[in-house]
C-alpha positions in Angstrom: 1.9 -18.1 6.7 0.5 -14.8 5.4 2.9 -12.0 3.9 1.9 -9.5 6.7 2.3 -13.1 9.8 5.4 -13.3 8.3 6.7 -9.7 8.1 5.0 -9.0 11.8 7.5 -12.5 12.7 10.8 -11.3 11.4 10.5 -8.2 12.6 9.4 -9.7 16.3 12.3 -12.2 15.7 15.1 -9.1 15.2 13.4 -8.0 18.7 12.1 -4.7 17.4 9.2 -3.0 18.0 7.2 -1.8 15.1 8.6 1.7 15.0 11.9 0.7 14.3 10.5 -1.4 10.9 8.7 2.5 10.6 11.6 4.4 10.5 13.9 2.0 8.3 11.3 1.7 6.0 10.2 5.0 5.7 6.9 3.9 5.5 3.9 5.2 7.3 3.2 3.2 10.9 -0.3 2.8 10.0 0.3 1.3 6.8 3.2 -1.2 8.3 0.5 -2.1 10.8 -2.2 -2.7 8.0 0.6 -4.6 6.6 1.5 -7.0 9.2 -2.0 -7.6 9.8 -3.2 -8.5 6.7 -6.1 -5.3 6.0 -4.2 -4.4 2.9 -2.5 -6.1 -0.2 0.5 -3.9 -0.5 2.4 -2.8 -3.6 5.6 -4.5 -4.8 7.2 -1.4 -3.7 6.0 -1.1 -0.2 7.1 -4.9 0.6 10.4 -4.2 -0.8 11.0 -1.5 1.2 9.8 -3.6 4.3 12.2 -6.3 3.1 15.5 -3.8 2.4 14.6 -2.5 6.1 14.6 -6.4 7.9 17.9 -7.2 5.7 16.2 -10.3 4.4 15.3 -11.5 0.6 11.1 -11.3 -0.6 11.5 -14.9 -0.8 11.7 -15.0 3.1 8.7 -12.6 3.2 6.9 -14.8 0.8 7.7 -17.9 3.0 10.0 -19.5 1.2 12.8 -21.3 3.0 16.7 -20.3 2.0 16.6 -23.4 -0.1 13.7 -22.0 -2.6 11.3 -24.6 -1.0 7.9 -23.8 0.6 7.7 -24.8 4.5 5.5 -27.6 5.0 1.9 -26.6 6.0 
């Protein structure tokens, strides 16, 4: 699963809509939707922001299970 699939999932998962992840993040709604559909690689700094704002670790955004593994394709 891409970064932005699996940012657009967690935040669909925490039932908000995309303006929520907007406002926590402080980012800018057409970047968060660039984002979460893949049009952009973003910074370090952006996804971290993304990740403070859904209370989860990067290694969830990067697809990595809680145990450190990669999910089976």
């Amino acid at each position: 699963m891409s970064l932005g699939t699996q940012i657009r999932k967690t935040r669909i998962d925490l039932g908000w809509q995309q303006k929520r992840l907007v406002e926590l993040s402080g980012l800018d709604q057409r970047m968060v939707s660039a984002i979460e559909w893949d049009r952009v690689d973003p910074r370090l700094s952006k996804v971290l922001k993304i990740a403070v704002a859904l209370d989860v670790s990067l290694d969830v955004l990067c697809g990595h299970t809680p145990g450190g593994k990669r999910p089976a394709a």
